[in-house]
Structure formats: C-alpha cells, structure tokens
N, C-alpha and C positions, 0 to 999 in steps of 0.2 A: 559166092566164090569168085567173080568175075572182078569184085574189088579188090581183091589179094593177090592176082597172078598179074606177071608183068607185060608178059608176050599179048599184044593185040591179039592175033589169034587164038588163046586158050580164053582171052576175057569173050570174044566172042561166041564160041563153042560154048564155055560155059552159059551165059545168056542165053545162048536158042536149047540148050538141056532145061534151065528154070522156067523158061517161056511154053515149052513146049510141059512140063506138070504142069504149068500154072491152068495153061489152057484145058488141058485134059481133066482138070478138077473143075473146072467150070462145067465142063462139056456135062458132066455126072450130075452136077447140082448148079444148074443154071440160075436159081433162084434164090443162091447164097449171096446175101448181102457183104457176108466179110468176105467171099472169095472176088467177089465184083469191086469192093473198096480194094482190096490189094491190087489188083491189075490197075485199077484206076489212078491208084498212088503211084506207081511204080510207071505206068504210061504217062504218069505229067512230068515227072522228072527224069523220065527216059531222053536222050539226044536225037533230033530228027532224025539224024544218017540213017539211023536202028530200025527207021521204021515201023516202029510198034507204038502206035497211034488211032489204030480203029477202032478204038469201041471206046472213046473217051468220051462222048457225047452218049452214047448210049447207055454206059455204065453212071454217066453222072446225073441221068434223068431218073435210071431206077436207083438208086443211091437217095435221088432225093422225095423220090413218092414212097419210098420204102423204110426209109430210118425213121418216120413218125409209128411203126408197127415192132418195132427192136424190144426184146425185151431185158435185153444185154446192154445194164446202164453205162460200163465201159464202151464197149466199140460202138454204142449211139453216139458216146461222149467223142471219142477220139474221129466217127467218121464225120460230126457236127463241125468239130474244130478243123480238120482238115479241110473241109467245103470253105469253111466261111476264111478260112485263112488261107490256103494255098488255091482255092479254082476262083475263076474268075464269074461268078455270081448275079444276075441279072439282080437290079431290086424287087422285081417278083417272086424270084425264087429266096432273096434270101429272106424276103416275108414268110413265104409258105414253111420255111424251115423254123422260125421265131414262134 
C-alpha cells in the first residue's frame, strides 16, 4: 500500500504496519525459506533512509544453504534467479548454488 499513497507519512506508516507482519511471520516460522526470501527481497531494494537492512547478510547465507533442500520447484526457481541476478554473489557461493 505504501506505493499507492502519496503523503510521505501514510507511505511510511504503512511500511512500519508490513514490516512489522512481515517480521511477526518470521518470528512464528523462523525457518521459512520464502518468509526469509521475502524480507530479503524487499531489504535489497528497500532505501537506506528506511533503515531496514539487518538481516541481509543473515537471510542471504540461509537462503543459500537452504534452497538446495526446496522442494517447491517455483520459489527454488524464482529465489536461484533472484540471488544470481539481483545480490551481489561471491564466486563461491555462486558455485555452491550451480
């Protein structure tokens, strides 16, 4: 909703209302791969100012120990594509993912 409203302030509010389910769904199923690709998506193309940036490193180490165990050929597919095209990829890891 924060892309539809024009007042800086309701785009903000709405952001800390999604940020704050997004986190609370995590909090419940820590070990979800697609709740962990979403924040992760969402925190790379988030704006510094925003501040919601902490768990980008964290989420993209288990994102990448974890999608070789997916048994969901979609969101293997879409979070493989997203790694190797949008984050910035060590040639190590993008071995381990290959």
């Amino acid at each position: 909703l924060a892309k539809h409203v024009f007042l800086p302030n309701q785009k903000f509010s709405f952001f800390n209302d999604g940020k704050k389910i997004l986190e609370s769904a995590i909090s419940s199923e820590p070990s979800s791969l697609e709740l962990l690709f979403l924040r992760f998506s969402i925190q790379s193309s988030c704006p510094s100012f925003l501040k919601y940036n902490q768990s980008l490193e964290k989420d993209r180490k288990s994102l990448l120990s974890g999608v070789k165990f997916l048994n969901d050929k979609d969101l293997k597919t879409r979070i493989l594509t997203y790694l190797i095209t949008k984050s910035n990829l060590t040639e190590a890891e993008r071995k381990q993912i290959q």
